[in-house]
MMTF fields as JSON, N, C-alpha, C and O atoms, coordinates in Angstrom:
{
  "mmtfVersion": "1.0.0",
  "mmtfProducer": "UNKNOWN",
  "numBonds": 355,
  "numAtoms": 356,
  "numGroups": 89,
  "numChains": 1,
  "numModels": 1,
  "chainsPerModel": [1],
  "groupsPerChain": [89],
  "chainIdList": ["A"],
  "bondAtomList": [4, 2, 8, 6, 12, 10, 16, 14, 20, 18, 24, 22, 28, 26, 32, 30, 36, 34, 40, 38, 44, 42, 48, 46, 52, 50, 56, 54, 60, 58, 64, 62, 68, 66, 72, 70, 76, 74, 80, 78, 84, 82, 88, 86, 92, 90, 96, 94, 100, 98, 104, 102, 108, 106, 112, 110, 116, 114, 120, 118, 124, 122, 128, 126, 132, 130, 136, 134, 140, 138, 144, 142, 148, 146, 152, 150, 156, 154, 160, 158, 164, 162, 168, 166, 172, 170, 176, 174, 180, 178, 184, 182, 188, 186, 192, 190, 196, 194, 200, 198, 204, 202, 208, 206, 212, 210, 216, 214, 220, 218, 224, 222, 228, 226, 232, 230, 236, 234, 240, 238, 244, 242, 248, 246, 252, 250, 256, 254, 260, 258, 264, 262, 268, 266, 272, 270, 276, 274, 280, 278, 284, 282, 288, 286, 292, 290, 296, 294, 300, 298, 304, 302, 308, 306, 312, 310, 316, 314, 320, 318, 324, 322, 328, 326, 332, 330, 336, 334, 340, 338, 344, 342, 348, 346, 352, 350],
  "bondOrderList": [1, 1, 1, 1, 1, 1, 1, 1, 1, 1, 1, 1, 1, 1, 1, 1, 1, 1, 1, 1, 1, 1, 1, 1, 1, 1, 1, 1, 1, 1, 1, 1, 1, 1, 1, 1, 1, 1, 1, 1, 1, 1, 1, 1, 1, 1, 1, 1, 1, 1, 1, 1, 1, 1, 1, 1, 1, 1, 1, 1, 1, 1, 1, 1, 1, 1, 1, 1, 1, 1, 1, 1, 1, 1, 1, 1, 1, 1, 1, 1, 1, 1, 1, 1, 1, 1, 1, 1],
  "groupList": [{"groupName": "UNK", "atomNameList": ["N", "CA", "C", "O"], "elementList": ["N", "C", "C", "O"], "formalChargeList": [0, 0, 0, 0], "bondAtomList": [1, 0, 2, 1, 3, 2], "bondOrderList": [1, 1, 2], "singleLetterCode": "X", "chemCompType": "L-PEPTIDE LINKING"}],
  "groupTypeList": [0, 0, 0, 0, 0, 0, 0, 0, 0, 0, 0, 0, 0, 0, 0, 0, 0, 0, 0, 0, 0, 0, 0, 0, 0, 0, 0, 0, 0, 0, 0, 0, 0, 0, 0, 0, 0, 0, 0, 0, 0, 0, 0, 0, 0, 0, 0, 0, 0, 0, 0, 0, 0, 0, 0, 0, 0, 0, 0, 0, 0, 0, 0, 0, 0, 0, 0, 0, 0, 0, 0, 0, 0, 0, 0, 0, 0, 0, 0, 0, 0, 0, 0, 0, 0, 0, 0, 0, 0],
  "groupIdList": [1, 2, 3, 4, 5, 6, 7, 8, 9, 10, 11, 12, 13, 14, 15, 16, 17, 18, 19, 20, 21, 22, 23, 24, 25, 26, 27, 28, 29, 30, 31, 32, 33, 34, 35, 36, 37, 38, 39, 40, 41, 42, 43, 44, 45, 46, 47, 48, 49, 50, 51, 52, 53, 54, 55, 56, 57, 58, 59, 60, 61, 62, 63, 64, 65, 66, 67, 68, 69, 70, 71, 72, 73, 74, 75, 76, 77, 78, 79, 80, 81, 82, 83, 84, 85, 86, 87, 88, 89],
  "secStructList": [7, 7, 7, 1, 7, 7, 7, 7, 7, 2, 2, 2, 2, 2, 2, 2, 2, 2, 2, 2, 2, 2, 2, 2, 2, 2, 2, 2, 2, 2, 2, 2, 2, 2, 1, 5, 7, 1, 1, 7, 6, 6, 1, 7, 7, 7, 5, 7, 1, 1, 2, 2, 2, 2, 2, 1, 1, 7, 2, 2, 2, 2, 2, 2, 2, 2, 2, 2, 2, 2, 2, 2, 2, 2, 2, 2, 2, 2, 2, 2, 2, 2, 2, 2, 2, 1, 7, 7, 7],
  "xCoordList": [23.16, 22.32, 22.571, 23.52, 21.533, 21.641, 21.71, 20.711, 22.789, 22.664, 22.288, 22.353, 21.842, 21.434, 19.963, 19.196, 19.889, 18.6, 17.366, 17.557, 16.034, 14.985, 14.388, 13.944, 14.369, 13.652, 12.419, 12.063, 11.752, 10.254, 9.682, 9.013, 10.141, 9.611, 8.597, 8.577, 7.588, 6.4, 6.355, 5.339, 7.293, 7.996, 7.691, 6.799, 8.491, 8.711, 7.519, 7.533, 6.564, 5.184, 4.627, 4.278, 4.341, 3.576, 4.263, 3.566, 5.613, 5.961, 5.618, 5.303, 5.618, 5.604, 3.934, 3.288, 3.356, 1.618, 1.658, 1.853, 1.484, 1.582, 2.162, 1.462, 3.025, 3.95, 3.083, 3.037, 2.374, 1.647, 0.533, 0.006, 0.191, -1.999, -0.997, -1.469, -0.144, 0.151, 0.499, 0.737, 0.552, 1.193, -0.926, -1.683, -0.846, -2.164, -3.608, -4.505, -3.957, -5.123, -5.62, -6.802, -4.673, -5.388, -5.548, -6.3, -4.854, -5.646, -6.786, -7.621, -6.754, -8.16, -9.622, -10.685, -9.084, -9.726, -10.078, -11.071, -9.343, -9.615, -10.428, -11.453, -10.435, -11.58, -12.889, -13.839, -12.756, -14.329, -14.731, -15.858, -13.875, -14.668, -14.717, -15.221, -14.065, -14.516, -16.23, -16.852, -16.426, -17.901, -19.367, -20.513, -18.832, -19.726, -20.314, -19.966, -21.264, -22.108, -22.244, -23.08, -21.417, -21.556, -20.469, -19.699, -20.161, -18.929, -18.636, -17.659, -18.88, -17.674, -17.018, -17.575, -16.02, -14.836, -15.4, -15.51, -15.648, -15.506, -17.407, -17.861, -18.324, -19.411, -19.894, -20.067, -20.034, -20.705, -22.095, -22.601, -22.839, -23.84, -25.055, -26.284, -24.011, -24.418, -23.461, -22.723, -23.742, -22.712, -23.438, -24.506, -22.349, -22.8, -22.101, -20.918, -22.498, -21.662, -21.929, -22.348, -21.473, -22.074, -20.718, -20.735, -19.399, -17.97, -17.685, -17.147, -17.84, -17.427, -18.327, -17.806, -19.599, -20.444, -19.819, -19.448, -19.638, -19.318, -18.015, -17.547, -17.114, -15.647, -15.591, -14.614, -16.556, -16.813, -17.42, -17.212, -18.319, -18.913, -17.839, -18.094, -16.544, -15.567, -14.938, -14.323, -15.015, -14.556, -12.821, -11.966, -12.532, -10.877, -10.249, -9.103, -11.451, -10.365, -10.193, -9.074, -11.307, -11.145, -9.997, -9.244, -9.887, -8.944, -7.63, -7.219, -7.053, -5.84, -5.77, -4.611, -6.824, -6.238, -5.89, -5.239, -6.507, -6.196, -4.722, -3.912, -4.212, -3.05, -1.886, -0.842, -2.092, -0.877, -1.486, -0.729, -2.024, -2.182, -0.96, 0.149, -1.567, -0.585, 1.017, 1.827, 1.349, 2.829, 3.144, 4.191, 2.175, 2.995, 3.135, 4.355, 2.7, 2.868, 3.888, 4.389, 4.197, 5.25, 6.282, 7.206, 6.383, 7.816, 8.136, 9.07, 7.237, 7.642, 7.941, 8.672, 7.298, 7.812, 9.259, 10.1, 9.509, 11.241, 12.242, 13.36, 11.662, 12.266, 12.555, 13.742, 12.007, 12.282, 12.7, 13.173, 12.559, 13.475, 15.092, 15.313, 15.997, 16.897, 17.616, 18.731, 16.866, 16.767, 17.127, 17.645, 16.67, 16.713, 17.806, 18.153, 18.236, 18.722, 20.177, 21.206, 20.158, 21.697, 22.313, 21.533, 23.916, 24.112, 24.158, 24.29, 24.087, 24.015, 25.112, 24.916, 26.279, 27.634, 28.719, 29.862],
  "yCoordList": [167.971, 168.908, 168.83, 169.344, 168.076, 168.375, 166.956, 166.276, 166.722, 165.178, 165.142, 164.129, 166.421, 165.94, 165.428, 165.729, 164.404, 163.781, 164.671, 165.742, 164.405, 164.797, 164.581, 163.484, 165.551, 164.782, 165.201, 166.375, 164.213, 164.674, 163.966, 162.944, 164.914, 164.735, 165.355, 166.586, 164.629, 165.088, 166.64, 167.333, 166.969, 168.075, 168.989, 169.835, 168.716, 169.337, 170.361, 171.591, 169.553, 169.725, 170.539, 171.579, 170.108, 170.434, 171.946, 172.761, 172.583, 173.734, 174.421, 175.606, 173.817, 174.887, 174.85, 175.603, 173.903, 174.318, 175.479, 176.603, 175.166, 176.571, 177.888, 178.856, 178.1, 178.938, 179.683, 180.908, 178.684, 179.048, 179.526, 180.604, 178.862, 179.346, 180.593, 181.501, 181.038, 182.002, 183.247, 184.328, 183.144, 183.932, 184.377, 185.258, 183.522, 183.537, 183.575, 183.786, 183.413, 183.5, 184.515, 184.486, 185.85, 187.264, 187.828, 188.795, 187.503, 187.906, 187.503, 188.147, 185.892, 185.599, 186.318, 186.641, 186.369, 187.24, 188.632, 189.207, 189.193, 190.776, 190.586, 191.226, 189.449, 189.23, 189.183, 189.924, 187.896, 187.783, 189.236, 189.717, 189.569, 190.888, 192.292, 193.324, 192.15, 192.91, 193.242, 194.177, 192.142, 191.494, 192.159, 192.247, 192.61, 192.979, 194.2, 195.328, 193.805, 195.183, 196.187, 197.048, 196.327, 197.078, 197.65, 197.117, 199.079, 199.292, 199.349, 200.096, 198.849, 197.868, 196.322, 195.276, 196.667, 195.137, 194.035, 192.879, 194.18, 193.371, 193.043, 192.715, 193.091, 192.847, 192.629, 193.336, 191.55, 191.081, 191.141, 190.285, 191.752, 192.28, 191.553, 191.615, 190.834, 190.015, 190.496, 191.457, 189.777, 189.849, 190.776, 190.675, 191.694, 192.988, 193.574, 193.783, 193.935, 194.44, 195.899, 196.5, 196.623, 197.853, 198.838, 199.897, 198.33, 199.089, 198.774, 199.782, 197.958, 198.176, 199.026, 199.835, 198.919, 199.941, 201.494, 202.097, 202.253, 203.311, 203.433, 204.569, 202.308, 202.876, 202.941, 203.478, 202.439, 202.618, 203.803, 203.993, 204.704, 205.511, 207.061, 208.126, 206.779, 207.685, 208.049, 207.149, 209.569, 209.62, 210.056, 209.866, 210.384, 210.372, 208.974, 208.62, 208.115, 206.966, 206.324, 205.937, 206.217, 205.733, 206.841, 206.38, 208.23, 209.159, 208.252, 207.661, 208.152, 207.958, 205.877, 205.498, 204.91, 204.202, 204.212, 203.405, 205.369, 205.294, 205.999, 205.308, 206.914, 207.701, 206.573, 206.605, 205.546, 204.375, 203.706, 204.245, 203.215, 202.242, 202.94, 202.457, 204.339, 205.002, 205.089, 205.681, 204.878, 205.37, 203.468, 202.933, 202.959, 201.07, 201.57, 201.726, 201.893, 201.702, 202.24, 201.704, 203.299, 204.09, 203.5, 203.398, 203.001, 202.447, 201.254, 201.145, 200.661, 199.23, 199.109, 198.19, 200.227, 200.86, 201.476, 201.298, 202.012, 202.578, 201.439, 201.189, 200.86, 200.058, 198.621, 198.313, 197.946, 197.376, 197.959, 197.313, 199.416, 200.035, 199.187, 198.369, 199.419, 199.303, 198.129, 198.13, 197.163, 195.514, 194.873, 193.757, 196.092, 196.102, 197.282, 197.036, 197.887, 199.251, 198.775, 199.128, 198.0, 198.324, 196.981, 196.111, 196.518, 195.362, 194.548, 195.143, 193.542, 192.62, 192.623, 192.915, 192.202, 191.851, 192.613, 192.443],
  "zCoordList": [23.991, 24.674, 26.171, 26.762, 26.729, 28.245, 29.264, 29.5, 29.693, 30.095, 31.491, 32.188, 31.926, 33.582, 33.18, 32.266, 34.396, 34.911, 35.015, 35.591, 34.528, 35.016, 36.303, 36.642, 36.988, 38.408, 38.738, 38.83, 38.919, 39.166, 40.077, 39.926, 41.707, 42.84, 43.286, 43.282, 43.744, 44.399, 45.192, 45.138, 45.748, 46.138, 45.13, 45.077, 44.408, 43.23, 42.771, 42.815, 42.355, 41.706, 42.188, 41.629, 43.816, 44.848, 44.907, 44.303, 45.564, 45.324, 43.992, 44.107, 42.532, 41.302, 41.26, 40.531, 42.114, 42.466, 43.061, 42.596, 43.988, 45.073, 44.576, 44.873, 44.043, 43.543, 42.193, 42.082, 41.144, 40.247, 40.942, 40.669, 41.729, 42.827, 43.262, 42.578, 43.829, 44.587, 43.579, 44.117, 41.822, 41.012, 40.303, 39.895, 40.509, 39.407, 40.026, 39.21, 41.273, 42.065, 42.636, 42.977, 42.908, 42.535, 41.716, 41.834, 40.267, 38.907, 38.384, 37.749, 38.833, 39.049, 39.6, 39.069, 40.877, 42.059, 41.492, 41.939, 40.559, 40.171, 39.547, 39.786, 38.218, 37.165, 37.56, 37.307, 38.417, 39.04, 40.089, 40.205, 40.549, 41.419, 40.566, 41.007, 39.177, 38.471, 37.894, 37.388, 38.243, 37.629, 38.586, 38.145, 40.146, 40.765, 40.986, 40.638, 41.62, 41.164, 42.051, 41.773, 43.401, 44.518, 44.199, 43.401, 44.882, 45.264, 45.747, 45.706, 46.688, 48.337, 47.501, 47.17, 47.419, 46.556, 47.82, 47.412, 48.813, 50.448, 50.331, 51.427, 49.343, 49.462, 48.114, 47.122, 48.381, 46.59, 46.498, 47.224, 45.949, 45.101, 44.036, 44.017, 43.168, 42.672, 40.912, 40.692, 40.313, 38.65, 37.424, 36.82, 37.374, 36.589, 35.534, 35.801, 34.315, 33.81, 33.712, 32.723, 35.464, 35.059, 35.038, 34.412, 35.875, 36.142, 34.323, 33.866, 33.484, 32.223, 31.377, 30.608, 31.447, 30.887, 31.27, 30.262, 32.578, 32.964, 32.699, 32.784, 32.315, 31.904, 30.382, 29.86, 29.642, 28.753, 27.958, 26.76, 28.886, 28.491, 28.656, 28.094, 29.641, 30.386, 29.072, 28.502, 28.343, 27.325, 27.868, 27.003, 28.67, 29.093, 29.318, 29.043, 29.991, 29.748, 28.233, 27.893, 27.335, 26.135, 25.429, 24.571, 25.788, 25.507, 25.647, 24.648, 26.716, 27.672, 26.709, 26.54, 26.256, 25.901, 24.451, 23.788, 24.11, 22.336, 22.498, 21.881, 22.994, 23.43, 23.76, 23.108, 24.819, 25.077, 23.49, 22.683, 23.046, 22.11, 21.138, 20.912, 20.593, 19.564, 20.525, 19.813, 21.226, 21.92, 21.799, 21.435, 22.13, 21.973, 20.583, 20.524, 19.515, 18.223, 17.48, 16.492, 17.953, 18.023, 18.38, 17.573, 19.582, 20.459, 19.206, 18.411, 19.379, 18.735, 17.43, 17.062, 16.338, 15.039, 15.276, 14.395, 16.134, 16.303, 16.893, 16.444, 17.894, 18.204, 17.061, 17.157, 16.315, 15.23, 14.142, 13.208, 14.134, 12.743, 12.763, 11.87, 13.675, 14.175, 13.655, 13.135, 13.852, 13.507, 12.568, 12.591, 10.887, 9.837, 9.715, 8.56, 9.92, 9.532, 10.027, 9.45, 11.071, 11.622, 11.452, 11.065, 11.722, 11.443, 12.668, 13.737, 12.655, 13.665, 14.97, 16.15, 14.307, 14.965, 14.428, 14.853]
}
């Protein structure tokens, strides 16, 4: 397999920290400010579930996700036909 050395420098870590907080701490950030109840994003309110209630009740957006749901289903039914149907090499 693989005969180079593992190296595991403090460096190391410390950059794929940072690098992960820097990939993953405004998705964070969206979740929890999804939660509030003002609509100023820059003024918290207090924790609500009222932006999911009203996107919930939006009959175009529940439109528009049943519409991508059926087109992933689609793609991915054609796209694996292929898989089976054709030969490898």
């Amino acid at each position: 397999m693989n005969n180079l050395p593992v190296v595991r420098s403090p460096w190391r870590i410390a950059i794929l920290v940072v690098g992960f907080t820097f990939l993953y701490a405004p998705m964070l950030m969206l979740v929890i400010y999804s939660f509030n109840s003002s609509k100023l994003v820059t003024v918290w309110a207090g924790w609500s579930f009222r932006w999911y209630i009203e996107l919930f009740h939006d009959s175009a957006m529940i439109s528009a996700v049943g519409l991508s749901l059926t087109i992933a289903a689609a793609s991915a039914t054609a796209s694996g036909d292929p898989r089976y149907q054709l030969p490898r090499w």
